[in-house]
PDB file of N, CA, C and O in Angstrom:
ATOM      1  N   UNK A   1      79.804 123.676 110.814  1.00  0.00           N
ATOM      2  CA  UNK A   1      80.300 124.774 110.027  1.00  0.00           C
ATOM      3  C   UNK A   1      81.377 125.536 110.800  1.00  0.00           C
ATOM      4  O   UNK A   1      82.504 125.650 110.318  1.00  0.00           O
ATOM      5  N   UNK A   2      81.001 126.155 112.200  1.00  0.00           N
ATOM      6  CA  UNK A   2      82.037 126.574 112.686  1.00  0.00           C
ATOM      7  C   UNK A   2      83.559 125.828 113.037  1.00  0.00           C
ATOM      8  O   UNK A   2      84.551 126.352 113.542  1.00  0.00           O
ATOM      9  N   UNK A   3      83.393 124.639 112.650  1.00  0.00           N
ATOM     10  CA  UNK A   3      84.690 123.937 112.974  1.00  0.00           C
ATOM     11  C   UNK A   3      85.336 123.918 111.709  1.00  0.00           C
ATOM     12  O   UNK A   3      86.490 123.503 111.808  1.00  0.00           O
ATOM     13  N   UNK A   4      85.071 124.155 110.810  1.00  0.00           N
ATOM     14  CA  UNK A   4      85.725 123.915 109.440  1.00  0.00           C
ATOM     15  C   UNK A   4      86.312 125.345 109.082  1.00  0.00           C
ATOM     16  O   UNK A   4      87.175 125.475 108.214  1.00  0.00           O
ATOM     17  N   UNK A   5      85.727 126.542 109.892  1.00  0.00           N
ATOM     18  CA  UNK A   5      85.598 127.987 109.681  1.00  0.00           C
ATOM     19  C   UNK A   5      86.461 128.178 110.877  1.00  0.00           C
ATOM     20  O   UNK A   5      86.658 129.387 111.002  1.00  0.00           O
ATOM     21  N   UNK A   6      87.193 127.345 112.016  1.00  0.00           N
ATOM     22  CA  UNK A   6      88.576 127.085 112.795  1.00  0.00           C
ATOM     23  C   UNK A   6      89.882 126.708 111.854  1.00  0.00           C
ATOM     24  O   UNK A   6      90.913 127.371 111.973  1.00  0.00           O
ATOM     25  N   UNK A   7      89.800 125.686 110.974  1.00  0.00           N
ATOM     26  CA  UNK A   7      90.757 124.549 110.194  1.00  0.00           C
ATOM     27  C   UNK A   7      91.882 125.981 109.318  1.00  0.00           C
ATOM     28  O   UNK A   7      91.537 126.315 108.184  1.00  0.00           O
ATOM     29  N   UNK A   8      92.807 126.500 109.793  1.00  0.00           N
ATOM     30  CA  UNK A   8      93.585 127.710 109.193  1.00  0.00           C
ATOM     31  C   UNK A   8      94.968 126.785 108.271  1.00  0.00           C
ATOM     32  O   UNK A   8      95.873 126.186 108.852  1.00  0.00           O
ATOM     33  N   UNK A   9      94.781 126.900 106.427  1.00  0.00           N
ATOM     34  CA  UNK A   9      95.059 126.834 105.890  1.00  0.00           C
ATOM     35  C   UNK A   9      96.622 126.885 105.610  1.00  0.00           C
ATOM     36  O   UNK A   9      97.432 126.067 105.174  1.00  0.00           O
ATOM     37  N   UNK A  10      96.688 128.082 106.010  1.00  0.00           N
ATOM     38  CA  UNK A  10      97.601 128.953 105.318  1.00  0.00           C
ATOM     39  C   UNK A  10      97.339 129.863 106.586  1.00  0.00           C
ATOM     40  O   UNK A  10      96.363 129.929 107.334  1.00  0.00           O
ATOM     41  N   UNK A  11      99.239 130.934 106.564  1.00  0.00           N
ATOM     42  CA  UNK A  11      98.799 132.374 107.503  1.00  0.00           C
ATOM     43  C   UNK A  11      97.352 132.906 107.449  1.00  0.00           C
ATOM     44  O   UNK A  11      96.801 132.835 106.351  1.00  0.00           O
ATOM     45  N   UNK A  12      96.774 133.343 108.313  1.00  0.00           N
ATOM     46  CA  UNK A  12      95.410 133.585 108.066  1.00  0.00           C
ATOM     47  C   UNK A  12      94.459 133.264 106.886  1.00  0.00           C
ATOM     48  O   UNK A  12      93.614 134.033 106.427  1.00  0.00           O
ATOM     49  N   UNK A  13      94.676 132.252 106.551  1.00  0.00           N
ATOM     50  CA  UNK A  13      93.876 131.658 105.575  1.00  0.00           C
ATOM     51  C   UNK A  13      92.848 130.422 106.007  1.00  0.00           C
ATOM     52  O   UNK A  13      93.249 129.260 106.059  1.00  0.00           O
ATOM     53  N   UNK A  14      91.484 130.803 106.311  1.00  0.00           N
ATOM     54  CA  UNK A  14      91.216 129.823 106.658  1.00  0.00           C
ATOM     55  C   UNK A  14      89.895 129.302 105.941  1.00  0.00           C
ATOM     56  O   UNK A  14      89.218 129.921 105.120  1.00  0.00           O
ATOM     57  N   UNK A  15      89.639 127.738 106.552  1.00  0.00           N
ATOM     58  CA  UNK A  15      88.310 127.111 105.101  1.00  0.00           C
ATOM     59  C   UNK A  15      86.846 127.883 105.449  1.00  0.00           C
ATOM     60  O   UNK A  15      86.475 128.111 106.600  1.00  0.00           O
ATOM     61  N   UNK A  16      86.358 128.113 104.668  1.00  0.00           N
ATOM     62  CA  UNK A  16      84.999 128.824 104.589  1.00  0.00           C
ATOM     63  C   UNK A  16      84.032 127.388 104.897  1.00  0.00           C
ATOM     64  O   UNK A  16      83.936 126.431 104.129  1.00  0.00           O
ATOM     65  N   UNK A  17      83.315 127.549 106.324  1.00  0.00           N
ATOM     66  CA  UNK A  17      82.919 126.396 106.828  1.00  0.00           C
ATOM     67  C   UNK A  17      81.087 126.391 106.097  1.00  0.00           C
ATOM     68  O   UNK A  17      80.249 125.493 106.019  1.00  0.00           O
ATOM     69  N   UNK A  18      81.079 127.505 105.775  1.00  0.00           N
ATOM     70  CA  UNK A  18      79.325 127.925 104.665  1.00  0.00           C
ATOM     71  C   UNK A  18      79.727 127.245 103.599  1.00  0.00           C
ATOM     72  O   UNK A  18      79.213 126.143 103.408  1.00  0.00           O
ATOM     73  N   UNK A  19      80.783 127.774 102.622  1.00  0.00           N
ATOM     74  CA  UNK A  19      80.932 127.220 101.547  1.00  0.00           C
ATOM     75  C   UNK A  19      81.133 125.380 101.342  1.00  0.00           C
ATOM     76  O   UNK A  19      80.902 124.636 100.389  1.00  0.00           O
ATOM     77  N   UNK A  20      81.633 125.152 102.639  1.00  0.00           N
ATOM     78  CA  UNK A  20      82.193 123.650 102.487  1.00  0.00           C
ATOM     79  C   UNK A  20      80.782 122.701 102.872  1.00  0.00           C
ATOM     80  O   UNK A  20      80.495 121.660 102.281  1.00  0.00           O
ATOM     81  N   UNK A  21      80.267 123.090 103.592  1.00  0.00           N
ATOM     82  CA  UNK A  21      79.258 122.648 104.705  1.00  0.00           C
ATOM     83  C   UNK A  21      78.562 121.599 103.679  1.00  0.00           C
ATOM     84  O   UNK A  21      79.204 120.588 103.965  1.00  0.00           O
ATOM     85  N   UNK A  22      77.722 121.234 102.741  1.00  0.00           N
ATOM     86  CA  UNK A  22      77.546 120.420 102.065  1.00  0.00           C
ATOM     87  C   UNK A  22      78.164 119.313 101.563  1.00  0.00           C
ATOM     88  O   UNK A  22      77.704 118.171 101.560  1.00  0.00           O
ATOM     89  N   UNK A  23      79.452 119.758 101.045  1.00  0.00           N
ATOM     90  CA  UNK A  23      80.600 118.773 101.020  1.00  0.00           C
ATOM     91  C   UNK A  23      80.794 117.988 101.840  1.00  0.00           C
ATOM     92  O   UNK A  23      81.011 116.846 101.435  1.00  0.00           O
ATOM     93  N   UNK A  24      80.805 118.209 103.184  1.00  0.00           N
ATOM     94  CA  UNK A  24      81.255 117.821 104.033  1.00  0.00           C
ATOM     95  C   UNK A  24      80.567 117.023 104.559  1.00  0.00           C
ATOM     96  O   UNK A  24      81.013 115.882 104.673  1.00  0.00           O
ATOM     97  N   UNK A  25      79.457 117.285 104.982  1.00  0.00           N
ATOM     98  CA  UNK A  25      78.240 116.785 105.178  1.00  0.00           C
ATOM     99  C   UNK A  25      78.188 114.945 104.347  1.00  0.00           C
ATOM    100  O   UNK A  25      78.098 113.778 104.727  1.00  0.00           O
ATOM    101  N   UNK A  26      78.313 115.718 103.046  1.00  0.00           N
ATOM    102  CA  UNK A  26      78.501 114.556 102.181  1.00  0.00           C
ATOM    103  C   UNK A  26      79.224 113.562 102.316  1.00  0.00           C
ATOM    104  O   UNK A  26      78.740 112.432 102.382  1.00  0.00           O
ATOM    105  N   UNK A  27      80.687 113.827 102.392  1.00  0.00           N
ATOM    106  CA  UNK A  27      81.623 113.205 102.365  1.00  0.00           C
ATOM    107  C   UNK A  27      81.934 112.342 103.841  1.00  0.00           C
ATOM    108  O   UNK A  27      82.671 111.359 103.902  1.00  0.00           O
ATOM    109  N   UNK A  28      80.976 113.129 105.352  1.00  0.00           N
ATOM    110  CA  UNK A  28      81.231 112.194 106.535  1.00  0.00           C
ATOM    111  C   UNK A  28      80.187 110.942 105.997  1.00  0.00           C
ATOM    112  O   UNK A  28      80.571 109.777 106.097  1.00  0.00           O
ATOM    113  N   UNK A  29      78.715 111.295 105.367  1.00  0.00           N
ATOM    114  CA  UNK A  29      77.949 110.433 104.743  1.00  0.00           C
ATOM    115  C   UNK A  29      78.172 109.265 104.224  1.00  0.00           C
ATOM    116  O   UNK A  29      77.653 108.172 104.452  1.00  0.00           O
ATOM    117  N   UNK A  30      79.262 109.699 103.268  1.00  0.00           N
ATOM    118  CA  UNK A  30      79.920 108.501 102.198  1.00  0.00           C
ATOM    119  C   UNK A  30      80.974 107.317 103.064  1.00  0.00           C
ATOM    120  O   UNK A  30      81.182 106.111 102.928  1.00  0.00           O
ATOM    121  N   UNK A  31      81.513 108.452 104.057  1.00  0.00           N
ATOM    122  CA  UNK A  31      82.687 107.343 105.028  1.00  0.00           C
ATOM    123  C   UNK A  31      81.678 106.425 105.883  1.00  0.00           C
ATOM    124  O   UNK A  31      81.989 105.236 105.951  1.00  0.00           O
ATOM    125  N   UNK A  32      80.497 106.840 106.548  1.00  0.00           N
ATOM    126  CA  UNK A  32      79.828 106.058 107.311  1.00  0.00           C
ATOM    127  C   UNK A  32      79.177 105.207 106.406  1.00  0.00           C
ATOM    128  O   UNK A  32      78.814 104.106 106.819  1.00  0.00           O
ATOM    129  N   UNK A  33      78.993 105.489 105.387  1.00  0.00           N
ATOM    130  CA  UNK A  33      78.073 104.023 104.558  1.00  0.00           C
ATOM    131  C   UNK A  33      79.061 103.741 104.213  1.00  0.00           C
ATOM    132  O   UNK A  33      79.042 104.634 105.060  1.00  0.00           O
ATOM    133  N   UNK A  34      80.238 103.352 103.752  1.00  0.00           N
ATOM    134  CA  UNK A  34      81.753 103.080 103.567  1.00  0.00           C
ATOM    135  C   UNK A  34      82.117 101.727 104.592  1.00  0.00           C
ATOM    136  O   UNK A  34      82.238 100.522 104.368  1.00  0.00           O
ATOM    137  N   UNK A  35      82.215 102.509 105.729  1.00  0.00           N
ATOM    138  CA  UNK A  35      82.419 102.163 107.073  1.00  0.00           C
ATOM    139  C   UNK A  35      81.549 100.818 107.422  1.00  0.00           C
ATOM    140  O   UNK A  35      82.077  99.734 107.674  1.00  0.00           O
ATOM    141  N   UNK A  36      80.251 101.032 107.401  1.00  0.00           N
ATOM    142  CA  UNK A  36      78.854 100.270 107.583  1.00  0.00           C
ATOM    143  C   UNK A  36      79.227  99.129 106.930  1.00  0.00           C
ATOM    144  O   UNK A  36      79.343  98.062 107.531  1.00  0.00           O
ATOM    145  N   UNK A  37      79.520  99.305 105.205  1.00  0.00           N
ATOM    146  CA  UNK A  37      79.974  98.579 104.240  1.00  0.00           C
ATOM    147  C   UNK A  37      80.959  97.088 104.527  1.00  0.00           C
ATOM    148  O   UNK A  37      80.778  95.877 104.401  1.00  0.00           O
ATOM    149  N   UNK A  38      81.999  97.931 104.947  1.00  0.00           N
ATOM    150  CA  UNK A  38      82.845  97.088 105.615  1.00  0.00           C
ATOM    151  C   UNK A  38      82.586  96.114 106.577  1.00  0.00           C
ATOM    152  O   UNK A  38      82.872  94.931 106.393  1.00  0.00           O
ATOM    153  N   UNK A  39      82.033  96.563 107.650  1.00  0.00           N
ATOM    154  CA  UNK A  39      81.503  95.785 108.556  1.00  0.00           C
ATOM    155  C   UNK A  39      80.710  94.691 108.259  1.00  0.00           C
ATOM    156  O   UNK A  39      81.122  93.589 108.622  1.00  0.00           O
ATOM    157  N   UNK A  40      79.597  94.776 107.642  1.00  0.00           N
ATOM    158  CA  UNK A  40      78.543  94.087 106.831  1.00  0.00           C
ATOM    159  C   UNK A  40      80.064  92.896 106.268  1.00  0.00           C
ATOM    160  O   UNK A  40      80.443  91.879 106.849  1.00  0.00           O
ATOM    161  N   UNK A  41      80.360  93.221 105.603  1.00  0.00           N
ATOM    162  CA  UNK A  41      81.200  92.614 104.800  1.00  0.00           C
ATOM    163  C   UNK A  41      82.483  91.421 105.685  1.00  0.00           C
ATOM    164  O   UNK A  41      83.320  90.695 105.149  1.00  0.00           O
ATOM    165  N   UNK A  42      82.283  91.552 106.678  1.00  0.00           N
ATOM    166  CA  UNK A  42      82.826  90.546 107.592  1.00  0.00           C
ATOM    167  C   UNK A  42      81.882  89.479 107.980  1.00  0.00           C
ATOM    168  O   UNK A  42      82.265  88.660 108.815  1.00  0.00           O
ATOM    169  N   UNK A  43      80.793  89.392 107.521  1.00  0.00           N
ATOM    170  CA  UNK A  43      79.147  88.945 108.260  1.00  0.00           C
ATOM    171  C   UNK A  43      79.152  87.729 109.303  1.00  0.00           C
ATOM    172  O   UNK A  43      78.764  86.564 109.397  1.00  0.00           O
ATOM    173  N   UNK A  44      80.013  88.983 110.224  1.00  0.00           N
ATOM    174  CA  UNK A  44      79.743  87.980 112.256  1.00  0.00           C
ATOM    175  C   UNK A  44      81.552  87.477 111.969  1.00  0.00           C
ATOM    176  O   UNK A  44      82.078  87.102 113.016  1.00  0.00           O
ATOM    177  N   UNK A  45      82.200  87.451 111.108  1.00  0.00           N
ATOM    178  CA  UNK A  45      83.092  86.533 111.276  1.00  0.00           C
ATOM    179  C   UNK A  45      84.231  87.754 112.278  1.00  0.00           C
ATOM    180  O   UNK A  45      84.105  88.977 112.340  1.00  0.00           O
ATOM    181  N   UNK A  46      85.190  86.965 112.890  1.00  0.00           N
ATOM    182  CA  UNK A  46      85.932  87.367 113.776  1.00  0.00           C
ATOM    183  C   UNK A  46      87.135  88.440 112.927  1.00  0.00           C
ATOM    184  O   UNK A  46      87.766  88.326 111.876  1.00  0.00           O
ATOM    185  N   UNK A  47      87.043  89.595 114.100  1.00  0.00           N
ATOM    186  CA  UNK A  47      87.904  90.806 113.213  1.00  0.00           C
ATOM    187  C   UNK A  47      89.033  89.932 112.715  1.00  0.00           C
ATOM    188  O   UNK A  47      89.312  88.774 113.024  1.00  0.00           O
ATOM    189  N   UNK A  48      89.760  90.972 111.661  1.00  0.00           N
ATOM    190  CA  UNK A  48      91.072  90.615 111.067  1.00  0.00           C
ATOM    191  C   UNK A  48      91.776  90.637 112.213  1.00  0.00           C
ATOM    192  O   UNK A  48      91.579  91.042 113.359  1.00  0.00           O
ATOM    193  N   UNK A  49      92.921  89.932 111.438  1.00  0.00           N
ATOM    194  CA  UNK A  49      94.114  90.266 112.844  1.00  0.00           C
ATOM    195  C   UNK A  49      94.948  91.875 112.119  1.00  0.00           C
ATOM    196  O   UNK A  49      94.820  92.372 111.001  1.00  0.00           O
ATOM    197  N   UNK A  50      95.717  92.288 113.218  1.00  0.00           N
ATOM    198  CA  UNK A  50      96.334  93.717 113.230  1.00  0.00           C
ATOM    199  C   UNK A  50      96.978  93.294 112.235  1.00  0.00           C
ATOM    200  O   UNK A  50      97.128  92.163 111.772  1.00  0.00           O
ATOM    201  N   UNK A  51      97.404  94.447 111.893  1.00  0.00           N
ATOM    202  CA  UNK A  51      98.592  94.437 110.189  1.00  0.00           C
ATOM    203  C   UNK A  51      99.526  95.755 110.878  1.00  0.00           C
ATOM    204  O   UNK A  51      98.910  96.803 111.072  1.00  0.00           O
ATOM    205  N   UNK A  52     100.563  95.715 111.135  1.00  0.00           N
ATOM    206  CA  UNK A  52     101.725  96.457 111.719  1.00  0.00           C
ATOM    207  C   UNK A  52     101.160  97.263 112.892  1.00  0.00           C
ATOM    208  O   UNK A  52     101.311  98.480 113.005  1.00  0.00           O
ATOM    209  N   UNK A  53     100.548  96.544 113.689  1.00  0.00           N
ATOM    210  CA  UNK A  53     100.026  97.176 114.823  1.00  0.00           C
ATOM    211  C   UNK A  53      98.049  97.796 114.684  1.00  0.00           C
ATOM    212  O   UNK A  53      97.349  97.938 115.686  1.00  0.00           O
ATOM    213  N   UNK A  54      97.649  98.003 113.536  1.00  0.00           N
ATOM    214  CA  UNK A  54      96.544  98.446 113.313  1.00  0.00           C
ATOM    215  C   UNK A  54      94.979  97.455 112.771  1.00  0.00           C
ATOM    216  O   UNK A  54      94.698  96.639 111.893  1.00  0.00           O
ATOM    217  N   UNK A  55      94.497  97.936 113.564  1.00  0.00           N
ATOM    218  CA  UNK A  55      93.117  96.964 113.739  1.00  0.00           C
ATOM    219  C   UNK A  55      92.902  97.168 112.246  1.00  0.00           C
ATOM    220  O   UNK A  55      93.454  97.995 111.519  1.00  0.00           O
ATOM    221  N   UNK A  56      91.783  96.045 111.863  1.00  0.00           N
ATOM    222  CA  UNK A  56      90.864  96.723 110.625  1.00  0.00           C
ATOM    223  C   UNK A  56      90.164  97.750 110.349  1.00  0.00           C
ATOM    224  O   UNK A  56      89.798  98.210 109.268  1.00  0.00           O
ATOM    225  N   UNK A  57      89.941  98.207 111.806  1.00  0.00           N
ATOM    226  CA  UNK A  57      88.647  99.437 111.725  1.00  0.00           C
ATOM    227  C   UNK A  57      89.616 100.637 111.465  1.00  0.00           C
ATOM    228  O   UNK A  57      89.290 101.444 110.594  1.00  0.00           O
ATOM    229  N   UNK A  58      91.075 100.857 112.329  1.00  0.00           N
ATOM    230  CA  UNK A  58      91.517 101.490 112.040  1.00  0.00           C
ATOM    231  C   UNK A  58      92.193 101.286 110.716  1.00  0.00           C
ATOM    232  O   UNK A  58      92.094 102.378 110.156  1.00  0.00           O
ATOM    233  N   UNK A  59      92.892 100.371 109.845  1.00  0.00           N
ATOM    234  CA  UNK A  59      93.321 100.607 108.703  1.00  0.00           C
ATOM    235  C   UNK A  59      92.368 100.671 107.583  1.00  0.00           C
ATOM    236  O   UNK A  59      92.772 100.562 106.426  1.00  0.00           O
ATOM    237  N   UNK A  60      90.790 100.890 107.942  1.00  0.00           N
ATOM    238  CA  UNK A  60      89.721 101.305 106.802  1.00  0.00           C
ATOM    239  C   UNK A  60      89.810 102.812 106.843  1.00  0.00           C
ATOM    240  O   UNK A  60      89.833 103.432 105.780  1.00  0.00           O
ATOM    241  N   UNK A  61      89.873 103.575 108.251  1.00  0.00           N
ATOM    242  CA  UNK A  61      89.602 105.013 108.484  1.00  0.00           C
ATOM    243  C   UNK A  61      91.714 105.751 107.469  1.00  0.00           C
ATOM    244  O   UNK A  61      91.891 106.891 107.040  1.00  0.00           O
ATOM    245  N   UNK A  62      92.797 104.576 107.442  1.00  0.00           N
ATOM    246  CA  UNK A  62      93.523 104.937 107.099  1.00  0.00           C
ATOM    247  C   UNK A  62      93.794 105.437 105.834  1.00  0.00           C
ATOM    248  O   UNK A  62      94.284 106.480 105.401  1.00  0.00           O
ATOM    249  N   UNK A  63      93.139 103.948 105.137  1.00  0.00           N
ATOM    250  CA  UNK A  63      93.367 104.022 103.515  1.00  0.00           C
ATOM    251  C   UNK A  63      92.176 104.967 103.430  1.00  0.00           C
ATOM    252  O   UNK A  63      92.395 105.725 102.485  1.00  0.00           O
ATOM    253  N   UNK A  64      91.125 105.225 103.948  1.00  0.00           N
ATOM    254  CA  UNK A  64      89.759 106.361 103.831  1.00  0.00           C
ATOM    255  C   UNK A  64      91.240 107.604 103.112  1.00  0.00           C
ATOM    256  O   UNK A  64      91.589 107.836 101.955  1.00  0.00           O
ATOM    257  N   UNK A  65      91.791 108.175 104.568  1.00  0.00           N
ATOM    258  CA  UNK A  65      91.908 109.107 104.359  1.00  0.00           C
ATOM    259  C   UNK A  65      93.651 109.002 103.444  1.00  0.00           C
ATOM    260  O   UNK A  65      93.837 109.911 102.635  1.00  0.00           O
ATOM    261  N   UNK A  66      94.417 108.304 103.545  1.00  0.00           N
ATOM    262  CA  UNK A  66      95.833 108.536 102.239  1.00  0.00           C
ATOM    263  C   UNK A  66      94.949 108.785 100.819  1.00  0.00           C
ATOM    264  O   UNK A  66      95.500 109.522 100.002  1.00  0.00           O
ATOM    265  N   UNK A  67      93.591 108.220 100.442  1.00  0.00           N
ATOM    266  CA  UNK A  67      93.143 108.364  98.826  1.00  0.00           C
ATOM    267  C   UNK A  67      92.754 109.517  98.910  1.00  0.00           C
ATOM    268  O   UNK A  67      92.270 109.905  97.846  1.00  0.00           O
ATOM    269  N   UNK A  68      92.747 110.200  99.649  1.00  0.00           N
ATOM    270  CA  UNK A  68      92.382 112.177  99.994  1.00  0.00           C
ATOM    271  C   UNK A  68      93.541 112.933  99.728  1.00  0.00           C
ATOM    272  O   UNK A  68      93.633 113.973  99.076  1.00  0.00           O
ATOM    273  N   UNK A  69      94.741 112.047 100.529  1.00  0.00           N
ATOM    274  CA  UNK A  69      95.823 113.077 100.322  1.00  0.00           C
ATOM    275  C   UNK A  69      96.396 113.753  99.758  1.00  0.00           C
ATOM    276  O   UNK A  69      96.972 113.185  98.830  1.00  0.00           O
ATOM    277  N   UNK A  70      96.650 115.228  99.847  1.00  0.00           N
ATOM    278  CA  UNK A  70      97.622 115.426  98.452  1.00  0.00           C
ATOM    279  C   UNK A  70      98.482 116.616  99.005  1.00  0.00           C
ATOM    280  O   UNK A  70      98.725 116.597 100.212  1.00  0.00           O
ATOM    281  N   UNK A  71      98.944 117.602  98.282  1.00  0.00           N
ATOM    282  CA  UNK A  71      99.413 118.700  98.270  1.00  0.00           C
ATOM    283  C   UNK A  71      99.268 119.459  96.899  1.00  0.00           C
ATOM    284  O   UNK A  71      99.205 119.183  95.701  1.00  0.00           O
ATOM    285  N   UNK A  72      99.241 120.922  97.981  1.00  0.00           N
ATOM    286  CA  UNK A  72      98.749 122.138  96.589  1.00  0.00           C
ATOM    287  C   UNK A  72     100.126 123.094  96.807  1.00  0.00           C
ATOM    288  O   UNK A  72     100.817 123.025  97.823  1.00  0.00           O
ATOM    289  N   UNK A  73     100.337 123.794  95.928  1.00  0.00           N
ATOM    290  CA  UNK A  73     100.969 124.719  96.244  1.00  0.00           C
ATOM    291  C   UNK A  73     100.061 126.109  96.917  1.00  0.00           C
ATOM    292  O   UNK A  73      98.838 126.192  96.805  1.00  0.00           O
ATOM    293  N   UNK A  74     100.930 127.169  97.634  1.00  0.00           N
ATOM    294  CA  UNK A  74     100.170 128.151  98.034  1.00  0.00           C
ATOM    295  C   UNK A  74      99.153 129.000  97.540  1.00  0.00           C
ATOM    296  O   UNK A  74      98.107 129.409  98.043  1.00  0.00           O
ATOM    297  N   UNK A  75      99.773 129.198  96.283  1.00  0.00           N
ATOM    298  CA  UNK A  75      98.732 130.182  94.750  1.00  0.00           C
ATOM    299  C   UNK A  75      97.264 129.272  94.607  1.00  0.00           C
ATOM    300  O   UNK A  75      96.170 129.831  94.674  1.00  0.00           O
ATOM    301  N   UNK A  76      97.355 128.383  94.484  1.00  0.00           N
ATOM    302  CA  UNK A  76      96.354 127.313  94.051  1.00  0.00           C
ATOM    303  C   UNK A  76      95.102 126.920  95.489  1.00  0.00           C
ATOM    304  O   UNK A  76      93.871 126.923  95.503  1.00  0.00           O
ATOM    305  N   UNK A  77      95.831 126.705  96.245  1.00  0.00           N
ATOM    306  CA  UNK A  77      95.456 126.580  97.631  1.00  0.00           C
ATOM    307  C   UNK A  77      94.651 127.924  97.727  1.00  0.00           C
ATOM    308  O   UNK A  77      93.462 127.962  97.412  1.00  0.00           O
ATOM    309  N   UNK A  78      95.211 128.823  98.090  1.00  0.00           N
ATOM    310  CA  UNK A  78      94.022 130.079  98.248  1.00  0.00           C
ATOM    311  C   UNK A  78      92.949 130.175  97.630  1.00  0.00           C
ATOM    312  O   UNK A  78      91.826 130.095  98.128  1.00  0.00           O
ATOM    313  N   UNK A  79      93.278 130.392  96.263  1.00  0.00           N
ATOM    314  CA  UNK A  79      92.110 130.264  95.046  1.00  0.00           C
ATOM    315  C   UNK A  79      91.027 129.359  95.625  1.00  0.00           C
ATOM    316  O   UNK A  79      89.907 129.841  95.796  1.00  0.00           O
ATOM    317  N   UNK A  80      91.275 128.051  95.949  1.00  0.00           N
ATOM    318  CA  UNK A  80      90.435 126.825  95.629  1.00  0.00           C
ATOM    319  C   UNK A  80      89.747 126.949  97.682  1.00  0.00           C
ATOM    320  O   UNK A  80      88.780 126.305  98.088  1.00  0.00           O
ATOM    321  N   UNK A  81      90.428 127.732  98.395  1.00  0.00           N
ATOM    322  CA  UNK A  81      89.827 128.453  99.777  1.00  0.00           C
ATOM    323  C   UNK A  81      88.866 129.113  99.325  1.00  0.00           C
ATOM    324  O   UNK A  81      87.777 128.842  99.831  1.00  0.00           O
ATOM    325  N   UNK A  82      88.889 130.143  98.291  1.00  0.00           N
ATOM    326  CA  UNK A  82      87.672 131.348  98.150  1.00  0.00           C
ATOM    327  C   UNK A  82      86.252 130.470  97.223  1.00  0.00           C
ATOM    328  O   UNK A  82      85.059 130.732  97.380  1.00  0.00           O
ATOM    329  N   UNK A  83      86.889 129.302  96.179  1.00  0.00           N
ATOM    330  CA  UNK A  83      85.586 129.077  94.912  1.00  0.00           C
ATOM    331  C   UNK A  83      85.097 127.757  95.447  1.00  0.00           C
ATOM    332  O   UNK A  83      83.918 127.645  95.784  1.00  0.00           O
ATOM    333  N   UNK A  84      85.984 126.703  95.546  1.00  0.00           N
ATOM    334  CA  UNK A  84      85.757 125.505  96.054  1.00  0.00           C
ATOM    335  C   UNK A  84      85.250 125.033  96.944  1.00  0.00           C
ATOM    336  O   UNK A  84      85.718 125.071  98.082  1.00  0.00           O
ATOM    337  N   UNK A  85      83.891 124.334  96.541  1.00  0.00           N
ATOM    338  CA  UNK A  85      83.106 123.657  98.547  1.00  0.00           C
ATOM    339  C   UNK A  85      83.062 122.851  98.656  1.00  0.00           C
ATOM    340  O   UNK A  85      82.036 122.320  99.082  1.00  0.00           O
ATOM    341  N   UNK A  86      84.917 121.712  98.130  1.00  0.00           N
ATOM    342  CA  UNK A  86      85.068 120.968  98.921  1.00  0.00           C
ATOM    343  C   UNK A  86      86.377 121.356  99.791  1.00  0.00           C
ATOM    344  O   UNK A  86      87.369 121.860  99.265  1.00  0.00           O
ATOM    345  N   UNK A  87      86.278 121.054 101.267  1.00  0.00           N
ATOM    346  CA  UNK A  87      87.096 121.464 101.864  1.00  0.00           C
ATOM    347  C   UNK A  87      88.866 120.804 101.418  1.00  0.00           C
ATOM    348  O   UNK A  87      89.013 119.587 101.302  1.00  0.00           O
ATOM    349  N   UNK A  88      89.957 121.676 101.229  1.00  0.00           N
ATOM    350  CA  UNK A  88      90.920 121.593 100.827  1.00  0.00           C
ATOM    351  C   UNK A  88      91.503 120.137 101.646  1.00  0.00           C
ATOM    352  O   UNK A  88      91.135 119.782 102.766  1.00  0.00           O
ATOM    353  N   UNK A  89      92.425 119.474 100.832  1.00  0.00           N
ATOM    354  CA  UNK A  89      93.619 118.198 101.170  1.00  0.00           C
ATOM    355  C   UNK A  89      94.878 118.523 101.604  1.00  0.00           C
ATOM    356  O   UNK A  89      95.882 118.653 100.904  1.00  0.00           O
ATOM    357  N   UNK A  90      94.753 118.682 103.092  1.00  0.00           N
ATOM    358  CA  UNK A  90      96.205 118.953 103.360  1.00  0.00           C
ATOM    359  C   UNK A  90      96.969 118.035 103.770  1.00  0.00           C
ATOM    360  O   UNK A  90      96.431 117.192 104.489  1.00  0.00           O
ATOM    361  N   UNK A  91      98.506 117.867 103.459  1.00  0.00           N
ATOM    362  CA  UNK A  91      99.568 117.053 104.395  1.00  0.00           C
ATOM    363  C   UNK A  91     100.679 117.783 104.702  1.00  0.00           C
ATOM    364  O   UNK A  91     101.113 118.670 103.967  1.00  0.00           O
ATOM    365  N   UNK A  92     101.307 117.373 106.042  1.00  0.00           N
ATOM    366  CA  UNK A  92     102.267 118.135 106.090  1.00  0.00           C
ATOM    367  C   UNK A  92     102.160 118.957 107.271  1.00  0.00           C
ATOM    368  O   UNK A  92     103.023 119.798 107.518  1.00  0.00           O
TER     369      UNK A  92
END
């Protein structure tokens, strides 16, 4: 919680690590059975080879996180800081 209640948004805007804390929780949940998934899914056979320099393990944690990505504008972004407990998508 306190690390998510560090993550500053916006000028002093930062994620409410109480409000998110479930989400979050959740969502490292979903990447490790995700993750697990994958692995399983090779069963013993020898890793992929790199694809522009990046292992498999790392281009699972990649595409994980680009289907997250997005952008908000500032108005929207705050709002969804104070009601929302999933922690905000930033790039940039």
């Amino acid at each position: 919680m306190d690390q998510f209640n560090n993550y500053e948004v916006l000028d002093s805007v930062y994620i409410n690590g109480e409000l998110t804390l479930g989400e979050n929780i959740a969502d490292l949940g979903g990447a490790t059975i995700a993750y697990y998934a994958y692995r399983l899914s090779l069963s013993g056979r020898k890793n992929p080879e790199p694809i522009d320099g990046f292992s498999g393990n790392q281009r699972f944690f990649l595409g994980f996180a680009q289907i997250w990505r997005g952008t908000w504008r500032d108005e929207i972004l705050k709002t969804r800081i104070i009601i929302d407990p999933h922690s905000p998508l930033i790039t940039g």
